[in-house]
N, C-alpha and C positions, 0 to 999 in steps of 0.2 A: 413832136413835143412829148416829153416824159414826165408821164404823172404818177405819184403813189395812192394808191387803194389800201385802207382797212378797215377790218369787217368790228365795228364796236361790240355787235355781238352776230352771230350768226345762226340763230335759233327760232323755229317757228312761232305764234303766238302765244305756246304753252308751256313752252321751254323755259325751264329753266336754270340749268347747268350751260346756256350759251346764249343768255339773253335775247333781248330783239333782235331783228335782220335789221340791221342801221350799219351805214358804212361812213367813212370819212375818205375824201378824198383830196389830195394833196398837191397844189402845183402854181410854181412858180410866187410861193409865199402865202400860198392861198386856201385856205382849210372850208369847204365846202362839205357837209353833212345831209345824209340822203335818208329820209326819215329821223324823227328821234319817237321813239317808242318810251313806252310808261317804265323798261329799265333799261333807259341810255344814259341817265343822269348817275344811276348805278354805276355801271358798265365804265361811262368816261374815269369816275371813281378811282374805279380797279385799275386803270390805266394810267392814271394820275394825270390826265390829257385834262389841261382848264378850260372848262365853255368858253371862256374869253378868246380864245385861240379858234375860235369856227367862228367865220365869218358870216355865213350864209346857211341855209337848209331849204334841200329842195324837197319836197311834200309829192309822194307817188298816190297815195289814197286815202281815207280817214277811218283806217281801222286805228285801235288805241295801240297796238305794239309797234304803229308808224308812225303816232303823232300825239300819245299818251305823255310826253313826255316835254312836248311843246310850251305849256304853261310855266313851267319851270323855270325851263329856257329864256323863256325872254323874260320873268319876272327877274331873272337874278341876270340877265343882259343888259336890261335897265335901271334896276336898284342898284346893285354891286358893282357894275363895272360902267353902268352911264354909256352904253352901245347900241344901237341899232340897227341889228344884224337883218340884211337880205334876206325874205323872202323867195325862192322862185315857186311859184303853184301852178296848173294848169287855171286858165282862169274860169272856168268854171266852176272849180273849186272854192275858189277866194271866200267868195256869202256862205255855204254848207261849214265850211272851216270855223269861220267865226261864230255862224248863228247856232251850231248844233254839237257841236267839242267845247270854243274857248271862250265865250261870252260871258259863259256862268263864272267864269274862276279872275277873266283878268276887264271884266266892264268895269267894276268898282276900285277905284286907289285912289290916294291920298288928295290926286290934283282933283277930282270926278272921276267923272263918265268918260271911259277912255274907246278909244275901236282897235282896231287892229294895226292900224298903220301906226297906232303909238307907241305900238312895238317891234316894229318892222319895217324897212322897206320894202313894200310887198310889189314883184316885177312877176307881172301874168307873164304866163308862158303858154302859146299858143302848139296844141298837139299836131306832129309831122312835122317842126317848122327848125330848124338848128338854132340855135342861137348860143352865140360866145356870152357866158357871162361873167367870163374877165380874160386878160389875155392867155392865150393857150390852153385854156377848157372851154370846152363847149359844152352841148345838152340838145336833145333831143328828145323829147316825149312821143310816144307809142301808144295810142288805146291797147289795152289789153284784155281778155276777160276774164274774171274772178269771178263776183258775184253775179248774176243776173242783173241785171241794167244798174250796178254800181260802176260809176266812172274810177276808173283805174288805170294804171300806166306803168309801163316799162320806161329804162333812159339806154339813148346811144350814147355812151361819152368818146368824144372825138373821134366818132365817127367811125372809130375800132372796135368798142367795147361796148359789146350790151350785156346792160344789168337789166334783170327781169324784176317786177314787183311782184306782186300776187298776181300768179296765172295761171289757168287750167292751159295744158297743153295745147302746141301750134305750130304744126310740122313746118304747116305754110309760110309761118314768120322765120321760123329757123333757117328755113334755106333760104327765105333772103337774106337773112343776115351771115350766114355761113357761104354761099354762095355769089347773089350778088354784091354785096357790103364788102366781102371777104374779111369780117372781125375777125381780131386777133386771138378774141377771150369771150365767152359768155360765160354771165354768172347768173344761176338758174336756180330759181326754188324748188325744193324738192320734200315731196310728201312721202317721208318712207315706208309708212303703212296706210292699208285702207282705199278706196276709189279715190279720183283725181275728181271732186267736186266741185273742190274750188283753187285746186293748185295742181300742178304738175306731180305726177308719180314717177320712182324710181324707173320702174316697169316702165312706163311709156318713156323716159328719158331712156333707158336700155337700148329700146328701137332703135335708135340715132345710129346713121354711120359711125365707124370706131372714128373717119377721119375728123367729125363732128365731135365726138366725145374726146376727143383728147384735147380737146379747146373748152371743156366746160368745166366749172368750178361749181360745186354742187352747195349752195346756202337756204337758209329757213328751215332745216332741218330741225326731228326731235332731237330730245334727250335718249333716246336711243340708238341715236350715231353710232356709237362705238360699237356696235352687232352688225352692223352692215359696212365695216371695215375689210376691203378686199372684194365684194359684193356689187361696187360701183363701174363695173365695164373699167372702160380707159378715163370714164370720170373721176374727180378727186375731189374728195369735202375739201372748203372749205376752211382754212383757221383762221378762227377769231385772233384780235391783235396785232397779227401777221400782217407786216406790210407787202404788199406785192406792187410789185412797177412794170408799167406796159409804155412800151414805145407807142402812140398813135398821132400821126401828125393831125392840126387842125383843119 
């Protein structure tokens, strides 16, 4: 099954010449959005892409440039266009989402006292476990690590394609999925200066077999991208807007 990927923005959390790491993803009439960060509502803007045309948004962790963006979203999903876009979250997530991001901004409106679900269909999503969440996409959540005991997640999409969240590097993960998965594409964040604290660095992305690297798409990058142009092995940044299409059957 063939789906489109694009990156709304492809910029680390401080960037800002290539906004949030938020991607949209495309198939079979179905616009599914992976993060929305505090400039995705921007971002879509510049692309002239209408939030009413994303169906769904699946939520990898609860930094602001993943989910800064969220209240927005559904305020003008529900006001403006009278929708009830999908949720997918891991479900552990669900209560921290509500009680500690969105409660402040969307508990109060015109009907009361509102929760989350009355702006969402919200569909937990159990971590290692696949699930179609419509036909011919699927999703698979990864613990990953970033911060120290922050729950975080990578996604398999159809079982081809891993998109990395926030992660400090994970040889181990990689060649399952370079190896045993045999993905077609990984999209991998990449810290391009400084120690890998809480994300992957250039430098330890370098290590990788070149057979590895020529399968990796480099996102969450700074604004100083363009100095490390040539600098990325058989890796390639990234580009935002850019549609890319990957064959991966479900």
């Amino acid at each position: 099954m063939k789906f489109q990927l694009r990156m709304i923005g492809s910029g680390s959390a401080f960037a800002k010449a290539y906004y949030n790491n938020n991607a949209l993803v495309a198939c079979n009439g179905y616009t599914l959005m992976i993060d929305c960060g505090i400039l995705a509502p921007m971002a879509l803007h510049k692309m002239n892409f209408p939030m009413n045309d994303i169906q769904g948004v699946l939520v990898t962790h609860l930094h602001a440039d993943h989910i800064g963006g969220l209240e927005e979203y559904a305020l003008r999903m529900k006001y403006m266009y009278q929708l009830r876009p999908s949720l997918y979250i891991e479900e552990n997530l669900i209560e921290p989402l509500w009680d500690d991001s969105l409660k402040a901004g969307l508990r109060y409106t015109v009907e009361g006292e509102s929760t989350l679900r009355d702006f969402f269909d919200v569909v937990p999503l159990k971590c290692d476990v696949r699930q179609e969440i419509q036909p011919g996409l699927s999703v698979e959540l990864i613990r990953t690590k970033h911060f120290p005991n922050m729950p975080s997640y990578s996604v398999v999409l159809n079982d081809k394609v891993f998109y990395s969240g926030d992660m400090t590097f994970n040889r181990a993960l990689l060649d399952e999925m370079f190896v045993r998965r045999q993905c077609v594409q990984v999209l991998h964040d990449c810290q391009l200066e400084g120690n890998g604290l809480v994300h992957s660095t250039l430098n330890e992305l370098l290590s990788l077999p070149e057979e590895y690297q020529e399968r990796i798409l480099l996102m969450h990058y700074g604004d100083s991208m363009p100095d490390y142009m040539g600098k990325t092995g058989k890796m390639t940044f990234i580009e935002q807007h850019k549609p890319y299409e990957f064959l991966a059957a479900p």
